[in-house]
N, C-alpha and C positions, 0 to 999 in steps of 0.2 A: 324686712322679715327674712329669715335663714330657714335654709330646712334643718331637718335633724336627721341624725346619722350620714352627713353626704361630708364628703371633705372640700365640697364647694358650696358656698352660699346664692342666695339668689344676685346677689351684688356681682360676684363670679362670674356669673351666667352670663349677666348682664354685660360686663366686660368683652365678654370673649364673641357674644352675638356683636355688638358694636363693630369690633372687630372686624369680623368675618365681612359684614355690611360694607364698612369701608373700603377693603380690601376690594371686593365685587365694586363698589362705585368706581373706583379709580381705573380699575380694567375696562368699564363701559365706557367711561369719559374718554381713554384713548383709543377704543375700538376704529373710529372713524379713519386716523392717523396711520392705523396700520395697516388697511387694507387699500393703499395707494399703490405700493409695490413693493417686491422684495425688500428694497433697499431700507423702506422704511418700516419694514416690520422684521426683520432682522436685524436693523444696524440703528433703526429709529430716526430713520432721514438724515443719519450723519452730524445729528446736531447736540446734539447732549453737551453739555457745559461740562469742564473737566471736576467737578465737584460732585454734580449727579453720578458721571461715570466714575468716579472714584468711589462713593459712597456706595453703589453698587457692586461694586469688586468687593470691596469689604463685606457687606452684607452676605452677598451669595459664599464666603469662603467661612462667615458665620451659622454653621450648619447647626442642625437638634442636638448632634452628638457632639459639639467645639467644647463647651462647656466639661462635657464627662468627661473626656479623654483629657483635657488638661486636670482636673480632679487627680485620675487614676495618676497621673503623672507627677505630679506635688505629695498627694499620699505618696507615693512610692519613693520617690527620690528626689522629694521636699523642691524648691521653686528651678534650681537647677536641672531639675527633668525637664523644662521646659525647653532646653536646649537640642532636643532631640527635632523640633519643628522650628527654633530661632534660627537654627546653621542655614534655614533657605535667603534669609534676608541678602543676602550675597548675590543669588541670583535674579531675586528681584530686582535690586537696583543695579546688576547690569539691565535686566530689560528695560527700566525704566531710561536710563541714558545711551545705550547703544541699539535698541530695537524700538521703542514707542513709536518715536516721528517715522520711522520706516514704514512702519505697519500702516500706519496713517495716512502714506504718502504713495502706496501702495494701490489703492483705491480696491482692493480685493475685497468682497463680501465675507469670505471664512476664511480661515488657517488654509484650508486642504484647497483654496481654488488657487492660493502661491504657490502650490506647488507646477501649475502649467504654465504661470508667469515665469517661473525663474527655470524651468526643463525644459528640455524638448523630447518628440517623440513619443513612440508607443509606451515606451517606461514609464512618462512623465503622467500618460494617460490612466496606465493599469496604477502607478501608485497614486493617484489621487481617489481612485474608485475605490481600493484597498483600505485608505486611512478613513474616506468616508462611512464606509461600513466598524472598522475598525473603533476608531475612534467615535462615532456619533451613534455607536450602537451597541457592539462591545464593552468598553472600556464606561462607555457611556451610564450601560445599565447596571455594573457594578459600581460605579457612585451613586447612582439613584436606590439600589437595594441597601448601598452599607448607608445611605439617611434615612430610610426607611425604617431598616432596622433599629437603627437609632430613635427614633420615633417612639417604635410600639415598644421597647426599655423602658422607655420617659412613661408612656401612659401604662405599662404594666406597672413600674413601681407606683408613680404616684398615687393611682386608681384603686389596684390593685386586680385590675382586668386578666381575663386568662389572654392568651395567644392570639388565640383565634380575632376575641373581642377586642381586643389592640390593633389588630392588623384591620380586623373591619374599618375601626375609627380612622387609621391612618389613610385608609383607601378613600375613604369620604373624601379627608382632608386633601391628598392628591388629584383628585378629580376636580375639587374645589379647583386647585392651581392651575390644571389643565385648561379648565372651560376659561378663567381670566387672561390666563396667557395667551390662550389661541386667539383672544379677541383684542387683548392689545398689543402684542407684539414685543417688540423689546425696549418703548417708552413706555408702556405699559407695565412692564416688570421691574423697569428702573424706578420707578414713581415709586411704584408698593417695594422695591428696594427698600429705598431711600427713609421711606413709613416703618417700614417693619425695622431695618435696622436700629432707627431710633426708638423705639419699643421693646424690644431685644436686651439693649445694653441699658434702656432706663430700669428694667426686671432685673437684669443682672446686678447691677451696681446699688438697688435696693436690701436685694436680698446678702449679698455681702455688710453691706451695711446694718442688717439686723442681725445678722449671725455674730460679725466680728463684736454689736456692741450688745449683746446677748448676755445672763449673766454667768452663763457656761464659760464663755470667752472673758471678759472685761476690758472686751473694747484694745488697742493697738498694744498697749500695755501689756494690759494681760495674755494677750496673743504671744506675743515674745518670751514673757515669764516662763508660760507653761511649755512651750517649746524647748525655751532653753536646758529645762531640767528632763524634756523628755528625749531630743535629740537637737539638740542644738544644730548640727550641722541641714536641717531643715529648710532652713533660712539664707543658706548660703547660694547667691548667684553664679554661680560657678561649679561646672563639674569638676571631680579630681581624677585624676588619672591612675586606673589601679584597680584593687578588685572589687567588685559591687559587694553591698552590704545587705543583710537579709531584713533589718526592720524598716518600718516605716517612718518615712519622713529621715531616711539616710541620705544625704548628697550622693547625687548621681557620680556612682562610680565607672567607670568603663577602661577597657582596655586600650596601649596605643592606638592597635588597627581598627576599633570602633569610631573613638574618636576622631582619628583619619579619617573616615568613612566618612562621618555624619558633616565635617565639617571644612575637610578638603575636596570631597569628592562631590556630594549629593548634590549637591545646590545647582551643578553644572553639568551631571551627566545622567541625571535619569529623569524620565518624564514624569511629574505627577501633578493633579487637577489641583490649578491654582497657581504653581509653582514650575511651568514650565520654562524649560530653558531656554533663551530667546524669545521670550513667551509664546503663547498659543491658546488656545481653547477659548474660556469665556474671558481670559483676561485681554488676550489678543482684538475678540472680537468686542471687548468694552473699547480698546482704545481706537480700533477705525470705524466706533460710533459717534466719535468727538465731532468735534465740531472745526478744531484746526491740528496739525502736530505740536502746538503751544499746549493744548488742553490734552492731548494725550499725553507727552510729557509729564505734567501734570497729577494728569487725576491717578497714572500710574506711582508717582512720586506720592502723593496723599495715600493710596491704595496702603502702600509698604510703611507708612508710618504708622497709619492708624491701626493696620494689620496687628503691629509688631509690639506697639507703645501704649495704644490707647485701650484696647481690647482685653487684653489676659491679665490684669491685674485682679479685676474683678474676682474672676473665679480661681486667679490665684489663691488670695485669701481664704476664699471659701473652704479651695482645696488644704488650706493650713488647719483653718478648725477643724474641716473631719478628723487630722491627726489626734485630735485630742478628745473630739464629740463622738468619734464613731472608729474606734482602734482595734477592731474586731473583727470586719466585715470581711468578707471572703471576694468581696469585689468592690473597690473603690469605686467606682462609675456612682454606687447607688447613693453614696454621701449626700451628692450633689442633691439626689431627689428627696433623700431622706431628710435635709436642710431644708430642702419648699417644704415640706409637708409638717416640718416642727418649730418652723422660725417666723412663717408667715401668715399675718392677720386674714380677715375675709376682708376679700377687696383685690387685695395687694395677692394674695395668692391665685386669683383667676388674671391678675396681672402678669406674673410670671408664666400662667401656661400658656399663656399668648404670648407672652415672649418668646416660647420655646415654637410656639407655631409657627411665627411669624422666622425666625431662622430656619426653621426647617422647608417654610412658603420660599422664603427668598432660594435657596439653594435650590431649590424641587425644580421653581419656574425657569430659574437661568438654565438648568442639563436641559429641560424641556425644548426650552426656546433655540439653547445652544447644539442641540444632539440636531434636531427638526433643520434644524440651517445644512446642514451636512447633507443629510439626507435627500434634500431637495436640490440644493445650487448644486451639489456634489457627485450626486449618484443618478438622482430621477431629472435635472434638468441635462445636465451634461450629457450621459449617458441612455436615457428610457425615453425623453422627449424633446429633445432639443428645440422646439417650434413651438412650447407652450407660451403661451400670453401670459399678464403679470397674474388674472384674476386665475388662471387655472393652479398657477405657479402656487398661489396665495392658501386656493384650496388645499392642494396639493399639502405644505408647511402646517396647516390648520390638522388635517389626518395626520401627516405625521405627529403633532405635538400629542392627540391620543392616543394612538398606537405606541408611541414611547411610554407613556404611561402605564399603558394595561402591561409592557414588558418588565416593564422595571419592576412593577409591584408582582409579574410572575417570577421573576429573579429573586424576589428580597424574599420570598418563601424557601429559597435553597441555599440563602445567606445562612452558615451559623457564626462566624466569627468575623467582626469588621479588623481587628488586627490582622488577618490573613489578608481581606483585601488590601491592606495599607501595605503590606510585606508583599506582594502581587506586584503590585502599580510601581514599587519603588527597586526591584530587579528586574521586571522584567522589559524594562525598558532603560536597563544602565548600560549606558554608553551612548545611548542616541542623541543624549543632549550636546554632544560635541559637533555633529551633523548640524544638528537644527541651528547651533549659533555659527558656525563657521559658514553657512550658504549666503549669510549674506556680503561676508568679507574676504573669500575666494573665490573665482570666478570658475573652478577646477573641480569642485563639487560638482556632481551630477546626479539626475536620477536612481541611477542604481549603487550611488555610495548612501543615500536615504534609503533606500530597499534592503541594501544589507544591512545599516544599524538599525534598522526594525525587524528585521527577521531573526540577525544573530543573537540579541542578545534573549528572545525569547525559546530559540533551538537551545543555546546555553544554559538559561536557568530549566529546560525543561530536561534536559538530561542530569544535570546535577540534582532535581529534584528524584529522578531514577535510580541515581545512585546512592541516593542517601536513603533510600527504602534499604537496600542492602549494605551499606555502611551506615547506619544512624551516627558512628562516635566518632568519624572522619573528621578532622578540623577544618579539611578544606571543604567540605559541602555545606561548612552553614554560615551564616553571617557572624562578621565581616568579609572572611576569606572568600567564600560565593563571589559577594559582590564586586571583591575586585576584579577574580575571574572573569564574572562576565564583564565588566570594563573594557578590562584588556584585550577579551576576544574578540566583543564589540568590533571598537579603534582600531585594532588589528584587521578584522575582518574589511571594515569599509574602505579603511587606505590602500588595501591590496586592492580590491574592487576599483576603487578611485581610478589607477593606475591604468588597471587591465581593460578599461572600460574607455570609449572617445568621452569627450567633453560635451556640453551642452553645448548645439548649433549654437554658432556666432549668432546669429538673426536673434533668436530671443535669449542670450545673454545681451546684448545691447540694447533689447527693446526692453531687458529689467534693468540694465544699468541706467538709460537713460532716464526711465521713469522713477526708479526709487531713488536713483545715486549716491547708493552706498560706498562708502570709506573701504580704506584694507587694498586686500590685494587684487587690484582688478588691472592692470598696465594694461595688459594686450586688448583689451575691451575698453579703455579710456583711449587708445591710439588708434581707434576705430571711430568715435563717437566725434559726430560733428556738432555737437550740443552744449557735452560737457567734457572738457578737457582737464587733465591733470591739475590738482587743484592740492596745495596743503594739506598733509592729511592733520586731522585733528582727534586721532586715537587717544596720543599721551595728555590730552585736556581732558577727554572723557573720561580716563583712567584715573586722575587725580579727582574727578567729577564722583565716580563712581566709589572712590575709596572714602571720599570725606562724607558722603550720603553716607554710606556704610556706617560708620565712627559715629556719625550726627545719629542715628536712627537708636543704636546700640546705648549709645551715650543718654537718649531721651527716654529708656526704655529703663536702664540701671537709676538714671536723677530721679524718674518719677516713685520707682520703688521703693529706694532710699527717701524720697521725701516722706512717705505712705509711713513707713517704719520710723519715723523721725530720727534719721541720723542726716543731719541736715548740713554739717558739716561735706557729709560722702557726697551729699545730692547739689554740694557747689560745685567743688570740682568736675560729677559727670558735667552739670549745667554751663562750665565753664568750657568743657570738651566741648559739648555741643554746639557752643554759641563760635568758636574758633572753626570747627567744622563749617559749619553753616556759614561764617565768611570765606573759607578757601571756598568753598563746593559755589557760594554766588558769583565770587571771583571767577571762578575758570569754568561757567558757563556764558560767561561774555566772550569768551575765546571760542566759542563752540556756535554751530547751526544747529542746533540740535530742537531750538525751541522755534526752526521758520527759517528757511533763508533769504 
């Protein structure tokens, strides 16, 4: 039986309670797991199979808003805007073959407690207390507002709810993620990962499926017909280099130094959630959940493919038909909604809003889980208690995962635009990504060369933000130009520091060299070390490692398109890349330790 007048039926309802139920069961079933000790409710006892933790990584970087933003981005400048988030795959699979087994073998609980393994001194102290609040709080609660906000978009359009009544709903639903989280830890999160993920993309990949074979669309065919005559270049994989175009569904047009930008620089020098350099955050902390450096490896290797291949086609498409279903809108995001709301049966429509919960549950739980680890190992054990027991520690994790909560949802009230935050996260931390991946392969790095590429590049973009109140039409105050700016001041800034600065006491550089025994430049710390002695390096296998992942990933990513579009011809040759890839890249990890030594 349906109601009337509701644009959900009882079948809906019924969906989405099921849902929720599950969701709550599988937090309770690992509650027990998690409150053994830190280690296993923030890292999950270490054991996670690299496919759990892989699917996870996925999940959590599949937020409420993944969907809209690739929308607005295909509207806009048709399947090659998607390039504007592909240029990170770069940096993924360096983390995946020069940083994973690291992380792994580390034995470190978060990002921010390597930083006392591999420092010395009070520096080493004050920057981890710094990034702890910084990062697990800060930075923290501007990814938990821009999904939030993302959120109460989804239930304003769909609904047709005002603000307030959005943000009500979303706050329920966050509390929901709080109370499971806090009760099972980070097996607990990864389970209903793992659940919600596959929920996620079976809503996504339905709803493409009734839109593309709609008879508005007529199915793959017709998809292309009506493009072609409305902007053919829509469809093209490939940005052009040059001046953008004003309609929709124009190939992403950009300038050299954008280009530049997006696709020689980002990937490697600015921090952003997901996509860290060297990794970090919940990617970092997914991979010294595993269970050996084989399975981090791994699940980081799976993470980047499915990220990149598997994922965006869906709402690729989607984003195609708006061009033609919805060519008016003053904001593409809303296609996406307006697509649930005209394509989808009852049933199938409470299916997709649980889809869209269930991305927003996965991403909500990971900051929680991942901000609360900071907080506690970083700031209030180190620093406020150093003698707490595991159950105070536990508590302790359990309050911060609420407290995170109630801030982020007081934050995402003063959120108005999540392109600001995306434009935030992605200057004001360029340049630090060169720090974060050279620490582990010169031994010359110290504290206060991490101190300054976290501090300069946000003095940098915060005067150039000054000055461009008084120059708005300056070429150098806005992106591109900014960002290389702060690059360069960055890099500039930390080398000088570097110099000016002594080195990290011998003592605990050799007590990181010994324990992680990373590759690179370490001599004078390997002619100390009565453990591990100079040893082949295996940079240029990783490099070849690193470059044919790349090629394989890219290649599987263009094959599967081109199959989609039936040009099947195109999608042998990528498939042919791929498969070629994929032998050098298995090839020259027999050369490598990387998966165990």
């Amino acid at each position: 039986m349906e109601t009337t007048n509701s644009i959900l039926s009882y079948w809906d309802y019924g969906i989405i309670v099921l849902y929720f139920a599950l969701t709550l069961w599988i937090g309770l079933r690992y509650a027990a797991r998690a409150n053994k000790d830190m280690d296993s409710f923030f890292l999950g006892g270490r054991g996670l199979s690299w496919l759990l933790a892989g699917v996870s990584m996925v999940a959590t970087t599949f937020a409420a808003d993944t969907p809209l933003a690739v929308n607005e981005l295909v509207v806009k400048n048709g399947i090659s805007g998607n390039w504007l988030w592909w240029n990170f795959l770069a940096g993924g699979m360096l983390t995946t073959f020069f940083f994973a087994n690291l992380w792994r073998r580390s034995g470190v609980l978060t990002e921010v407690e390597l930083i006392e393994l591999r420092y010395s001194g009070k520096a080493a102290a004050f920057l981890r207390g710094f990034k702890a609040v910084y990062l697990g709080l800060f930075l923290n609660m501007l990814v938990l507002a821009w999904v939030n906000v993302a959120m109460v978009k989804i239930l304003q359009g769909f609904f047709g709810l005002s603000g307030d009544a959005a943000l009500l709903y979303t706050a329920a639903a966050m509390l929901f993620v709080a109370v499971y989280s806090s009760l099972s830890g980070l097996l607990g999160v990864a389970m209903t990962d793992a659940v919600q993920f596959v929920i996620a993309m079976f809503g996504c990949i339905v709803l493409a499926y009734l839109v593309v074979n709609s008879p508005q669309i007529g199915g793959i065919d017709g998809l292309q017909t009506q493009l072609l005559q409305l902007q053919p270049s829509a469809l093209s994989f490939f940005p052009t280099i040059g001046e953008g175009g004003a309609q929709l569904g124009t190939t992403l047009a950009i300038s050299i130094s954008t280009f530049v930008a997006h696709i020689a620089f980002q990937w490697w020098a600015s921090w952003y959630p997901g996509a860290e350099p060297g990794g970090g955050g919940y990617v970092a902390q997914r991979m010294m959940s595993t269970k050996s450096e084989k399975d981090a490896v791994y699940a980081t290797l799976f993470f980047q493919i499915a990220h990149y291949c598997i994922r965006p086609w869906p709402w690729i498409l989607v984003g195609l038909s708006c061009i033609i279903l919805y060519p008016n809108l003053k904001d593409p995001q809303m296609g996406y909604i307006l697509a649930m709301k005209d394509f989808l049966p009852d049933g199938i429509r409470g299916l997709l809003l649980v889809a869209f919960f269930a991305a927003y549950m996965s991403t909500i739980a990971t900051q929680l889980n991942w901000g609360a680890s900071y907080l506690v190992n970083d700031l209030y054990h180190r620093f406020m208690n150093p003698k707490a027991n595991d159950q105070e520690l536990l508590w302790a994790a359990r309050i911060a995962t609420v407290l995170l909560m109630a801030v982020g949802l007081g934050v995402s009230t003063q959120i108005q635009s999540i392109a600001g935050v995306w434009a935030f996260l992605i200057e004001c931390g360029a340049g630090l990504g060169s720090v974060l991946i050279l620490r582990w392969y010169w031994w010359r790095i110290n504290a206060w060369s991490e101190i300054a590429a976290t501090v300069a590049p946000l003095v940098v973009f915060g005067t150039i933000k000054i000055l461009s109140v008084y120059y708005p039409d300056h070429a150098y105050l806005s992106f591109p130009n900014s960002y290389f700016i702060t690059i360069g001041a960055t890099v500039l800034t930390w080398v000088v520091v570097t110099f000016l600065t002594p080195p990290t006491d011998t003592a605990t550089l050799l007590r990181f060299y010994e324990k992680v025994r990373p590759d690179g430049a370490w001599k004078p710390i390997q002619a100390q070390s009565k453990t591990h002695k100079s040893r082949a390096s295996q940079l240029g296998s990783l490099l070849v490692c690193w470059l044919s992942a790349v090629a394989m990933t890219y290649s599987l990513l263009f094959g599967l398109g081109s199959l989609i579009f039936k040009h099947y011809g195109t999608a042998a040759i990528w498939a042919a890349v791929a498969l070629v890839s994929f032998v050098v890249l298995r090839s020259m990890l027999s050369h490598t330790s990387v998966l165990g030594d």
